[in-house]
Every structure is written in structure tokens, then in C-alpha cells.
C-alpha positions as CSV (number, residue, x, y, z in Angstrom):
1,X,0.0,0.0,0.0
2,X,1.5,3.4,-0.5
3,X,2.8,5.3,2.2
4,X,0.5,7.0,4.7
5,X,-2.5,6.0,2.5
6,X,-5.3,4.8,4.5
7,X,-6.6,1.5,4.7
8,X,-9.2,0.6,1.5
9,X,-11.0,-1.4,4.3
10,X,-12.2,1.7,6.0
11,X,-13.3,3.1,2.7
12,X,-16.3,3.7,0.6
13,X,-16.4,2.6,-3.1
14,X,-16.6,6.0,-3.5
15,X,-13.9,7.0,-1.7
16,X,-11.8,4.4,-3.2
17,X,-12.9,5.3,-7.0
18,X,-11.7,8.7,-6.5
19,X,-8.0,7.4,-5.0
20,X,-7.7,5.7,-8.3
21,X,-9.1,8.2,-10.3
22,X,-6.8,10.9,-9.0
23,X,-3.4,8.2,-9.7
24,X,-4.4,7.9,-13.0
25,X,-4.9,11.0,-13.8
26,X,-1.9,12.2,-12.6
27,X,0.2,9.3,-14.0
28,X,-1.3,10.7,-17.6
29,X,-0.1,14.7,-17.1
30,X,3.1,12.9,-15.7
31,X,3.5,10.9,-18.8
32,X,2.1,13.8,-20.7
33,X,5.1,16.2,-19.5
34,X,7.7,13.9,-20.3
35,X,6.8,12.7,-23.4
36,X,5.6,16.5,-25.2
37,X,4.4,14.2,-28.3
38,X,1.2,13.4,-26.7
39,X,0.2,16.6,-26.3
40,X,-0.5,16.2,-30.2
41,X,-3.4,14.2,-29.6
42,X,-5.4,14.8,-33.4
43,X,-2.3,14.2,-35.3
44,X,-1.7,11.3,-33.7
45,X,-5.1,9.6,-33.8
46,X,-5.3,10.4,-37.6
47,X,-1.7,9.3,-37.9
48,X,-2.4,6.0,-36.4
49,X,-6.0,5.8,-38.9
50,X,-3.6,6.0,-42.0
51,X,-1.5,3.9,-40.7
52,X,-3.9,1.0,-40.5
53,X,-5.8,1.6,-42.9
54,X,-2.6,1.8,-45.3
55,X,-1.6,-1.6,-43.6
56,X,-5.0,-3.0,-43.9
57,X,-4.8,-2.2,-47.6
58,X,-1.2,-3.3,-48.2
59,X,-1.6,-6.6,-46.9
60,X,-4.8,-6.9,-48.6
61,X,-2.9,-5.7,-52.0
62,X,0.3,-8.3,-51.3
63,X,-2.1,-11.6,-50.5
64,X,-3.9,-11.0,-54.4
65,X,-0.7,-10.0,-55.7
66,X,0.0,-13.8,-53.6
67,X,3.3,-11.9,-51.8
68,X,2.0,-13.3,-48.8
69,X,-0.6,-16.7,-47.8
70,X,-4.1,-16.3,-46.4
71,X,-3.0,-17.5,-43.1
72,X,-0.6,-14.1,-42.5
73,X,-3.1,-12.0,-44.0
74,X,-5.6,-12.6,-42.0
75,X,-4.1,-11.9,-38.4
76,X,-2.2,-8.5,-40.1
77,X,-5.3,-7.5,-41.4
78,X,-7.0,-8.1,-38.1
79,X,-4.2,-6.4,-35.9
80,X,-4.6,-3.2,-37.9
81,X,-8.5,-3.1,-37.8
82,X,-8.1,-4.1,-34.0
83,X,-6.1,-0.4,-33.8
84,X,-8.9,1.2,-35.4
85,X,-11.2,0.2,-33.2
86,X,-9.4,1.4,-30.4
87,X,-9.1,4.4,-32.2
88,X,-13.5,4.6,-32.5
89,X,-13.5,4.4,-29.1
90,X,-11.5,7.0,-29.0
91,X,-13.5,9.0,-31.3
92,X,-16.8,8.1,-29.3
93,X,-15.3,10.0,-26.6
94,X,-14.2,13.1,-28.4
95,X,-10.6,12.4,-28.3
96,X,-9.8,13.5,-31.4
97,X,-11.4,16.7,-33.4
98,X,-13.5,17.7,-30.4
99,X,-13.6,20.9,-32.5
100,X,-13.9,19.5,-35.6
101,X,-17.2,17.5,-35.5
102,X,-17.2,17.1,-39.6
103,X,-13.7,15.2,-39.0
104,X,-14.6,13.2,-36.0
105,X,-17.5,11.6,-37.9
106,X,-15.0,11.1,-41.0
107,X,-12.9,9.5,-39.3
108,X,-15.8,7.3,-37.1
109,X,-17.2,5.9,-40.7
110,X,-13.9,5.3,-42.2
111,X,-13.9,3.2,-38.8
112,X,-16.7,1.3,-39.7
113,X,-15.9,0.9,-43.3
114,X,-12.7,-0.7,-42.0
115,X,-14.7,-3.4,-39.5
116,X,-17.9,-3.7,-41.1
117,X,-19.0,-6.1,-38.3
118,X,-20.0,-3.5,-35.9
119,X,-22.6,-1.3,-35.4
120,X,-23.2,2.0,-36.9
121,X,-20.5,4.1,-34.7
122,X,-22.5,7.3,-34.3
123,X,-25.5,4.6,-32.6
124,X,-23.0,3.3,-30.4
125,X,-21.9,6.4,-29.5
126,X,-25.3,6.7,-27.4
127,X,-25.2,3.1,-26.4
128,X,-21.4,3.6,-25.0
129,X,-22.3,6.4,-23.0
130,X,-25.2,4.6,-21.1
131,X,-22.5,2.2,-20.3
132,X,-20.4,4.1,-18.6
133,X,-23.2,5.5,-16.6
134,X,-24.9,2.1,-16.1
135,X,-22.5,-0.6,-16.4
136,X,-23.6,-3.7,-15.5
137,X,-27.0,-3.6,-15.3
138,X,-30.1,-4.8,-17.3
139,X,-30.0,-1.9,-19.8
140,X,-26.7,-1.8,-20.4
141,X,-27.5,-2.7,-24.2
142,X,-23.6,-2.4,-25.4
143,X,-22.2,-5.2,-23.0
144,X,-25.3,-7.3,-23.2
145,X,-25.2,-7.4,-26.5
146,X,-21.7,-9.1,-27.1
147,X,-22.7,-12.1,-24.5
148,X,-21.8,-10.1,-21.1
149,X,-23.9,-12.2,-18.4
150,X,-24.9,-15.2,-20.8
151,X,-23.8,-18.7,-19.1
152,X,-21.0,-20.2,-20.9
153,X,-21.6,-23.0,-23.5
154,X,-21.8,-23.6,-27.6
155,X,-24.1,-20.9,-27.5
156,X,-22.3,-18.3,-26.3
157,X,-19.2,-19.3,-28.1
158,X,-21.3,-19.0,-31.8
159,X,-22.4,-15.4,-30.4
160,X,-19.3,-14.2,-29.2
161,X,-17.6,-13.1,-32.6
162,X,-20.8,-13.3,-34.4
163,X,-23.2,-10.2,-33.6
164,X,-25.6,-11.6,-36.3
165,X,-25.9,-14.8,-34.4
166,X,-25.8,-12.7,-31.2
167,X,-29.7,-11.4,-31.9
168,X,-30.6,-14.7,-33.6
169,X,-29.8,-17.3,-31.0
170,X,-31.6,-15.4,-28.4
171,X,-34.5,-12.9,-29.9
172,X,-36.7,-12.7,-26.8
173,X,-33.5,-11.7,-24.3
174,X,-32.3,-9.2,-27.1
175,X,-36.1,-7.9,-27.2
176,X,-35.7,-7.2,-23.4
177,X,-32.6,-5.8,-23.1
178,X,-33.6,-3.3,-25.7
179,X,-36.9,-2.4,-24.5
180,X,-34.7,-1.9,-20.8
181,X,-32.5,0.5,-22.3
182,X,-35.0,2.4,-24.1
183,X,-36.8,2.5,-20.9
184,X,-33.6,3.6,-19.6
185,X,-33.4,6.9,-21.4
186,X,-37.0,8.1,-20.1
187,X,-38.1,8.6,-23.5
188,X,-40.9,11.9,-23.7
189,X,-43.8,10.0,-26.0
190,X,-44.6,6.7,-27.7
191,X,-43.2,8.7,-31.0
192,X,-39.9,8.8,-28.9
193,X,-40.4,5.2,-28.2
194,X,-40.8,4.4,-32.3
195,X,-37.8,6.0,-33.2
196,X,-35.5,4.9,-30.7
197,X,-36.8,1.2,-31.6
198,X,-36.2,2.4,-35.1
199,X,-32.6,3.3,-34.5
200,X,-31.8,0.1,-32.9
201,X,-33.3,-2.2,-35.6
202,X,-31.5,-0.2,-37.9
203,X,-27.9,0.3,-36.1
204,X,-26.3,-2.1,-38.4
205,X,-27.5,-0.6,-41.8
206,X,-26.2,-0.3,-44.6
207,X,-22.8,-2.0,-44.0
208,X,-23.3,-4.4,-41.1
209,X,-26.0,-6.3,-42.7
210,X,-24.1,-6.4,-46.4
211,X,-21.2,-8.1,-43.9
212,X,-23.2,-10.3,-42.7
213,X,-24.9,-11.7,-46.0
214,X,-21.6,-11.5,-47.4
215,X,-20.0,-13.6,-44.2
216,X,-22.9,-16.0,-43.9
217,X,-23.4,-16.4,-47.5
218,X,-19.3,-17.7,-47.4
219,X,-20.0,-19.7,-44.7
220,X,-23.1,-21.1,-46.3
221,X,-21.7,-22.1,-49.5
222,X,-18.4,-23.9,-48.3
223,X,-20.5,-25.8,-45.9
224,X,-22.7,-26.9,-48.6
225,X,-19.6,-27.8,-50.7
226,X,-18.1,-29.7,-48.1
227,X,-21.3,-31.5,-47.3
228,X,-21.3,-32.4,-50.9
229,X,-17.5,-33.3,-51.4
230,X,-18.1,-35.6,-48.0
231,X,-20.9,-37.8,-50.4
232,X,-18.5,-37.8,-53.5
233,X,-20.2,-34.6,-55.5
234,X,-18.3,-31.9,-56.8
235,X,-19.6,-28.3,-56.3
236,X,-17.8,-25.9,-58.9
237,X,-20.1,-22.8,-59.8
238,X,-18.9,-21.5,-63.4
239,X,-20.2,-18.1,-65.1
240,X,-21.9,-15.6,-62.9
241,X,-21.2,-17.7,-59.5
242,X,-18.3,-18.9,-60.0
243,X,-17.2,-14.8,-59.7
244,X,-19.4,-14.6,-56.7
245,X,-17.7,-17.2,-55.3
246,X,-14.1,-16.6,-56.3
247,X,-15.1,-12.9,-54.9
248,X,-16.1,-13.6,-51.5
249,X,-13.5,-16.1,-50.8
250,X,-10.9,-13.2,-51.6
251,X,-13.0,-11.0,-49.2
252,X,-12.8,-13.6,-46.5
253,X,-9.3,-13.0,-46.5
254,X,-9.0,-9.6,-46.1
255,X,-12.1,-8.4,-45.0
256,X,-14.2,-10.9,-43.6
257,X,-12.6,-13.3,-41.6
258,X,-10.0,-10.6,-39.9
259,X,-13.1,-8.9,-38.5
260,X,-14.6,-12.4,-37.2
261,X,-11.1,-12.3,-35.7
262,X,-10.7,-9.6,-34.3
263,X,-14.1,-9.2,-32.9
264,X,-14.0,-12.7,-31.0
265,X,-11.0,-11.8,-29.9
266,X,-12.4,-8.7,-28.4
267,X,-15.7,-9.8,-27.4
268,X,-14.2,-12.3,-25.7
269,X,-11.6,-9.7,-23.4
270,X,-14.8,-7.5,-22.7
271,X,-17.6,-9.5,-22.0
272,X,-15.7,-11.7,-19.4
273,X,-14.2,-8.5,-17.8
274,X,-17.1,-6.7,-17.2
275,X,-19.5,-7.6,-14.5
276,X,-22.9,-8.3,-14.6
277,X,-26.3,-8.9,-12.7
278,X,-25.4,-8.4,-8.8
279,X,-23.5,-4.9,-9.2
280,X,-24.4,-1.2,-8.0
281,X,-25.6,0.6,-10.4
282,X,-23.1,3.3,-11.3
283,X,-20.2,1.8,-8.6
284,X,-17.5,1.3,-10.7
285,X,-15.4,-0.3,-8.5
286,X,-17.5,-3.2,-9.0
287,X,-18.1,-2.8,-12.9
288,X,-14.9,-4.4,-14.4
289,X,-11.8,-6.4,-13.5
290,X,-8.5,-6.5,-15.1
291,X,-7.7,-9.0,-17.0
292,X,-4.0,-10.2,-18.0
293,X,-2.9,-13.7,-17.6
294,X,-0.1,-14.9,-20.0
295,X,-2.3,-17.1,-21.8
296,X,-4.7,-14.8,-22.8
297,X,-2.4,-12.9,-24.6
298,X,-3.2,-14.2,-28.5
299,X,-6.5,-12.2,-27.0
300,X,-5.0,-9.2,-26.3
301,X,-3.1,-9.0,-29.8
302,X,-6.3,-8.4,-31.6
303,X,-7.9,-5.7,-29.2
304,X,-4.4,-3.8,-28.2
305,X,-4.2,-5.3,-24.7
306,X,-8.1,-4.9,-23.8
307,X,-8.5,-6.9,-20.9
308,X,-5.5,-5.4,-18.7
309,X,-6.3,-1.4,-19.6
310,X,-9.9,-1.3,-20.1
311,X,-10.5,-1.1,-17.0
312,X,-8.7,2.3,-16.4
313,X,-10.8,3.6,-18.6
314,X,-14.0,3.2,-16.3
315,X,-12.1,5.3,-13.7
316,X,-10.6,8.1,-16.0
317,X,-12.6,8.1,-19.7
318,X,-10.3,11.0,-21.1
319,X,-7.1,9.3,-22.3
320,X,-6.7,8.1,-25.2
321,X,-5.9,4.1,-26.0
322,X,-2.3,4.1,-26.4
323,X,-2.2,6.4,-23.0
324,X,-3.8,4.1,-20.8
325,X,-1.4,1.6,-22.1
326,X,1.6,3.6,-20.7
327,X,-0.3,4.3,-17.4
328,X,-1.1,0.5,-16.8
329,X,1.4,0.0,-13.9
330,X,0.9,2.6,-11.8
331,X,-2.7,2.5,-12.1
332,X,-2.5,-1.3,-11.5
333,X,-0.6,-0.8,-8.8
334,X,-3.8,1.8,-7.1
335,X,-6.5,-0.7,-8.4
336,X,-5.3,-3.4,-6.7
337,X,-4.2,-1.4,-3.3
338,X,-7.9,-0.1,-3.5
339,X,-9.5,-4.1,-4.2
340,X,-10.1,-4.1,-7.9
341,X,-10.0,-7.8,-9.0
342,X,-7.5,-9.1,-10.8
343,X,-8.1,-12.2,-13.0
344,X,-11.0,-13.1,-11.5
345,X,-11.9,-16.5,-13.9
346,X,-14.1,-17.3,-11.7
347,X,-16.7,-15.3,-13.9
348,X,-16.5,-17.9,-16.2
349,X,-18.2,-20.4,-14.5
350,X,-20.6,-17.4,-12.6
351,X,-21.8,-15.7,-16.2
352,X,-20.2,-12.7,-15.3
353,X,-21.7,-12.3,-11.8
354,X,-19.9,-10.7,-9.0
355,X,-20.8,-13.2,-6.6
356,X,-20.9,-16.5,-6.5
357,X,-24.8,-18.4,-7.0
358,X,-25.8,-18.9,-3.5
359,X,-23.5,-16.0,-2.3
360,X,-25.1,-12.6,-1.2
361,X,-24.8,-9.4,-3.8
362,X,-22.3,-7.4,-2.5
363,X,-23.1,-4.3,-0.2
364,X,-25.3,-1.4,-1.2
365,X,-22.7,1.6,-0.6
366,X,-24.6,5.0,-0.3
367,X,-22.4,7.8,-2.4
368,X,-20.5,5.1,-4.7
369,X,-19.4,7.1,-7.3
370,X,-20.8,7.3,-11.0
């Protein structure tokens, strides 16, 4: 424990959250001050864009050019979009081009051009927000909906890099947790209601849904071939689908199966690190753990070290990705003093809970900070 700090037992969530907050935040200006680079926060973010979109691109140019097999494609191609989405997050929060709205939105759909799996980023900005606030709970659509508090099991496994499959396998839970979060946001009317509803049922139009009939379609097809091939029939489409076919199989490669990738790898990282069920609303001492065992680090490569920084970002929202990355071990070092949980696998076998099934939710602090 550090010197002359007082002992976490004799404080509040509260009290503790605002201990770590404070640490972090001054580890940042410290890192800040002696590193003046950072204080060129937009050139860096758009820096970091070109560069991975250029090294999305020039990987996808060397595999048809065949400079480099499928099976190194794929992981460079998922590494790169794995930046960008660090950097949307980013973006959500206004960490780039505050000032510059027009830009900030650029750069967002360039974002989502890059990992068409996701949702529309300017919907999730809303939906990321209401995390913050309400991590945890029923309506808190953006966790629930990547498999945060399902039991583990085949199920969960499909949905985890699989959005698609996500609303599918499970249409009356996704029903509820949307109608919660809309409920959530106190909407003024039913018109209110309509168009929230609206948003949501479009939030992955245009380019999510073309993914998906693209990715399914692939996955269709090759299972049908194999099927075939397995009773001693040969499935070669010629004219018209034979170019479908020869298409989406080079979009697998650099498009397609680098988001699956990247977004199981993620997906998996956040929705075992977050808590949820048995938590207090808005305590964020109890929203998320840190995650960073050895083995989970083919993980971590895809969502730039996810499970063991995330975290600080519940505690301090304005620093950049590649900040809270530089901050980790100091702030680790307050986290744990102050009881944040450290690879906690338990959750694994508890869906995400905080407690264990039998076990009582933990305490109801008055004053746990939001």
C-alpha cells in the first residue's frame, strides 16, 4: 500500500474510486510532460488511422498479388483493424477533433468501413455512453449485447464473434434488453419510443447487414460444398457464380474473416471483464476487472491489450488508447491497493456475476461514485 494512504477497508467505493481516479490521472499529465508528443493528440489519432488503414490495404494488396498466404493475411489484417477500433473508441469519446465535429465523424465511418462487423459508430456512441453510466445492469445494451452475463456454453461461443448470431440465437433476451435500455433513457412519448426502436433495428444498416450476407453467405456455400464433397459430388459454380464465389472467398481473406477475428478476440476480453447482474448501479469499483494472464495474450493482440487497460478507462474516460497503455502500472498498482480484481476466472463459471450463486450481492454503498 502506499505510504501513509489509508486502509481501502475503512473506505467507501466512493472513496476508493476517486483514490484511483486521481493516480491515473496524474500518472497521464506525468507521462504527458515527459513525453511533449502526446500533447498532439489529433495528429496522432489520424496518424495511427492511416497507418492501419494503409496496412490494412497493403496486406490486402500483397495476399492478391499472392506476396503473402491467407494465413498471415488474415491476423495482419486483423491487428490493424483491432487499432482502429481502439481508435473509434476514441473517437466516441471526443478524443480526437472535439472541435472539428465534420472530421470526428470522417474518421468514425472510415472506422466502420474498415470493420464492417460492428454497429453504426455514431448509434454506439449513445449506447457507450449509457455504459459508462450504467455498467452492468439490465440496460446496459452495449455489453449485453456481445454475450456479457450469458452462461457459458456452444451458444455463447457462436455469439461471441458473431453479432448476427448474437440477436438470432436469443431474440426474446435481445427484445428485453432493448426495450430496458430504451426505458432507460426516459423517453418523452410513444413517438420517442418508435424512433428509438427504429434506431436500434437499424444500427447495423447499410454495411453491417451487407457483412453479414456476405460472411454467412461464405459460410453457407463452403459448408454446402463440403457436405457435398463428404458424399462424392463436386460443387464448382462456373459463369456468374463462379465470380461470386471466387469474390467472396478473396474478401474472407482480407475483409471478412479478420473482422470475425478480431471481434471474437475482443468480445471475448470484454464480456468476461465486465461484470454483470449483482453490481451497483453506477459503482464502478464493481463494474470491471482486469484481466492479464499470460495465456490470454493471443487475445490481447487483436484488441491492443483490452483486458488489462480497459479497465482504467471506467475510472478516468479522457485518455486516449495508447495512454492508458503507458499508465497500466501505476494504475495497476492503485487498483489493486484499492481491491479491484484481478483475473478473476471465476466469472466464467458465474456468467459474469460478481458473486458466486448462492453467495449474497455485494453491499449497497450510499455515495459510490458514477
Amino acid at each position: 500500500m502506499t505510504q501513509n494512504a489509508p486502509d481501502p477497508a475503512t473506505l467507501s467505493d466512493a472513496e476508493k474510486t476517486a483514490r484511483i481516479k486521481a493516480e491515473i490521472i496524474a500518472a497521464g499529465d506525468e507521462m504527458r510532460q515527459r513525453h511533449p508528443i502526446l500533447q498532439y493528440q489529433n495528429a496522432i489519432g489520424a496518424t495511427i488511422m492511416a497507418v492501419s488503414v494503409a496496412g490494412m490495404l497493403g496486406a490486402a494488396v500483397a495476399y492478391a498479388y499472392d506476396a503473402i498466404a491467407w494465413w498471415l493475411c488474415v491476423p495482419l489484417v486483423a491487428f490493424f483493424a483491432s487499432l482502429i477500433h481502439e481508435l473509434e473508441h476514441d473517437l466516441i469519446h471526443y478524443q480526437y477533433f472535439r472541435k472539428q465535429p465534420k472530421v470526428n465523424s470522417f474518421m468514425l465511418l472510415l472506422g466502420w468501413l474498415a470493420r464492417p462487423s460492428t454497429i453504426n459508430p455514431l448509434v454506439r456512441r449513445k449506447l457507450h455512453f449509457h455504459h459508462h453510466k450504467h455498467s452492468g445492469t439490465e440496460s446496459d445494451l452495449e455489453e449485453r449485447g456481445i454475450t456479457n452475463g450469458e452462461p457459458w456454453g456452444l451458444r455463447r461461443l457462436l455469439m461471441t464473434g458473431d453479432n448476427m448470431l448474437a440477436i438470432f440465437l436469443r431474440p426474446v433476451s435481445t427484445y428485453k434488453m432493448v426495450r430496458a435500455y430504451i426505458r432507460s433513457q426516459n423517453p418523452a412519448d410513444d413517438a420517442e419510443i418508435h424512433r428509438m426502436k427504429l434506431e436500434q433495428r437499424r444500427s447495423y444498416l447499410p454495411l453491417g447487414n451487407l457483412y453479414y450476407l456476405a460472411w454467412h453467405g461464405w459460410l453457407g456455400f463452403h459448408a454446402y460444398a463440403l457436405t457435398a464433397g463428404a458424399l462424392g459430388y463436386t460443387v464448382a459454380p462456373t459463369g456468374f457464380w463462379g465470380g461470386v464465389v471466387e469474390t467472396l472467398n478473396f474478401l474472407a481473406v482480407v475483409w471478412m474473416l479478420p473482422s470475425f477475428l478480431r471481434t471474437f478476440c475482443l468480445h471475448f476480453i470484454s464480456s468476461n471483464m465486465h461484470y454483470y447482474g449483482d453490481v451497483e448501479d453506477g459503482n464502478i469499483v464493481q463494474q470491471c476487472q482486469v484481466l492479464n494472464r499470460w495465456w490470454l495474450a493471443p487475445f490481447q493482440l487483436f484488441c491492443f491489450n483490452f483486458g488489462s487497460t480497459h479497465a482504467i478507462h471506467h475510472f478516468v474516460v479522457g485518455q486516449p488508447f495508447y495512454l492508458r497503455q503507458m499508465v497500466a502500472p501505476r494504475a495497476h498498482k492503485v487498483m489493486r491497493e484499492m481491491g479491484v480484481r484481478f483475473n478473476d476466472l471465476g466469472t466464467f463459471r458465474r456468467a459474469n456475476r460478481w458473486s458466486a450463486p448462492g453467495e449474497p450481492a455485494p453491499a449497497m454503498q450510499a455515495g459510490s461514485a458514477a
